[in-house]
N, C-alpha and C positions, 0 to 999 in steps of 0.2 A: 412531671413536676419533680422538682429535688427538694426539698428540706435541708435549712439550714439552724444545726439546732448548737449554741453558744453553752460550755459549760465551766465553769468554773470550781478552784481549788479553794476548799475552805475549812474551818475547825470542824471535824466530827461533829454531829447534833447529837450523838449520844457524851458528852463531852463540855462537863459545865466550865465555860470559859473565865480566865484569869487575867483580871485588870492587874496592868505594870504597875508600880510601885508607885509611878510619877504620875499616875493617869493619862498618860498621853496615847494610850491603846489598849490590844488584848496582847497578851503575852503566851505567842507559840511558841517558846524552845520547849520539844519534847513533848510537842501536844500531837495527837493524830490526825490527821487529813487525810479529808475523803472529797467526794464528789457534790455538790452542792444538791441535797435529795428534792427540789423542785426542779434539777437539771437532768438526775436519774429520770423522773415522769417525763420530762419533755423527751429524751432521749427512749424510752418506750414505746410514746405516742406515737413517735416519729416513725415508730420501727411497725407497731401494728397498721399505720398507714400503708405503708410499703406491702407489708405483709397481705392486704386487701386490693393493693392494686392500685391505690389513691397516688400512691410518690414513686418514682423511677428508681430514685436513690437517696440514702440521709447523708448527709455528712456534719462531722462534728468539728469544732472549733473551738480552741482555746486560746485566751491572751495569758503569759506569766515566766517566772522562771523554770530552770530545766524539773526542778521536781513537779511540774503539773503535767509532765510526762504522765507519770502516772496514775492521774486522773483521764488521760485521753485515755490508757492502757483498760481501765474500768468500761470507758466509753465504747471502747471495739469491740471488749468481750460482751456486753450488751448488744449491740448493733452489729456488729463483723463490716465495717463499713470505711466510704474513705473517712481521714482526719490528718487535719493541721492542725500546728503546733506554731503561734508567732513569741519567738523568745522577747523578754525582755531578760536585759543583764544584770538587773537586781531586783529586789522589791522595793516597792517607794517605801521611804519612813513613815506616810501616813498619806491613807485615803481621802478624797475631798468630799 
């Protein structure tokens, strides 16, 4: 069995977020980003699975711009595992 585990890039949770001026969002310039920590647990689970024999292999998966690189970069050194990366060429102006 492989495991397919989705993580995503998001404001640090140690990191009290800042509403834009206009209210139209949170305002990241210059905030830290990390890996979304209910995707760290999934990305664990996945690994002590493996680790028992339950999963063949984990792989990880991210949608976003080139900086959530570095969120998959998180994700290998947890897992040591494969991962994709599906670029988008910007961020949207705002979430639905």
């Amino acid at each position: 069995m492989k495991i397919l585990v989705p993580v995503k890039r998001v404001v640090d949770y140690n990191i009290k977020p800042r509403v834009k001026a206009d209210g139209s969002g949170v305002d990241t310039t210059g905030v830290k980003m990390s890996m979304n920590p209910f995707d760290e647990i999934a990305v664990e689970e996945a690994v002590r699975l493996r680790e028992k024999g339950a999963a063949s292999e984990v792989v990880v998966v991210s949608v976003g711009v080139q900086k959530a690189q570095d969120t998959l970069r998180t994700a290998m050194a947890m897992a040591r595992t494969a991962l994709f990366w599906f670029c988008q060429k910007k961020a949207p102006n705002r979430w639905p």
